[in-house]
Steps between C-alpha positions, in 0.01 A plus 500: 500500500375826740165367445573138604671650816213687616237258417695238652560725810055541505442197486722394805521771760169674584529835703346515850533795617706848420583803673791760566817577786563818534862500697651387247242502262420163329210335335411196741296168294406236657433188269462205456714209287251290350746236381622455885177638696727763675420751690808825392553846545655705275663863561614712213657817614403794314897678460520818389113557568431882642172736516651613124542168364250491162289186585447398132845498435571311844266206370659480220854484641339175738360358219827469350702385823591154458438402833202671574319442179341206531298639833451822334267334173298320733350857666235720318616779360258744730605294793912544422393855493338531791713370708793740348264772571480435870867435539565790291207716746649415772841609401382824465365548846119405454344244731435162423117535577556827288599298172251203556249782496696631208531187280162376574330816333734503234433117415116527546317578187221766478300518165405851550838623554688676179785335479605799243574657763732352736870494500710240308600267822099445570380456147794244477361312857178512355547365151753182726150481690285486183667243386551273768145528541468411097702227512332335825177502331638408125374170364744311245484244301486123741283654805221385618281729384638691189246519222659563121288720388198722693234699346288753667253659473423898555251705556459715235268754678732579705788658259534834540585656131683821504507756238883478435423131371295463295558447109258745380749796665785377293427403140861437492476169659 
């Protein structure tokens, strides 16, 4: 029945635009009904929110809000968090240039940087990043272009081998 709701809810409202107030502060969507072609806004204050407020747990707790919920499926994620992020940066006295700044480098992905090595809040924006990215370029089963099944070639010149694999080290295996 959740299921039905939410796909239900897709299929007729399509989000616009999203953002944050900060006095109070609220999440702000504006969408549009798709069933009535009307323009809405929608403002869900953020109670209880403060520059200690665990944003995970937050999410979850508007996820769960019965009036809320329906808005709150239809946003990514990474975007949901970023925009608690802000709200939650600007709480705690930093600018809002100062978090844009903030959120964009966190968001942006670097393949040379060790993510092994960052604290728990950035490898968590990072993996929400990942996989929005993933799932914008995923190809299922009905589009377009989706092949079944696609062999490729490789090089094999260019395999480096490695003492620690090879069979001949191991007679184990």
């Amino acid at each position: 029945m959740d299921f039905y709701m939410t796909f239900t809810m897709a299929e007729t409202l399509e989000i616009l635009k999203c953002g944050v107030k900060f006095d109070p502060p609220a999440l702000v969507l504006n969408y549009k009904d798709r069933k009535t072609g009307k323009l809405r806004q929608r403002s869900m204050p953020l109670r209880n929110f403060n520059k200690n407020t665990g944003i995970d747990h937050f999410m979850e707790d508007l996820k769960s809000n019965p009036r809320h919920s329906k808005f709150i499926r239809l946003l990514s994620p990474a975007q949901l968090v970023r925009l608690l992020t802000i709200v939650k940066d600007k709480l705690s006295g930093l600018s809002l240039e100062a978090s844009i700044a903030r959120n964009d480098a966190m968001d942006s992905l670097n393949p040379e940087e060790n993510l092994n090595k960052v604290d728990p809040e950035t490898l968590q924006r990072k993996k929400l990043v990942m996989d929005s990215s993933f799932e914008k370029k995923r190809k299922r089963p009905g589009d377009p272009d989706f092949q079944y099944n696609i062999e490729v070639e490789f090089d094999t010149a260019a395999v480096e081998t490695s003492g620690w694999d090879s069979d001949a080290s191991n007679p184990d295996f």
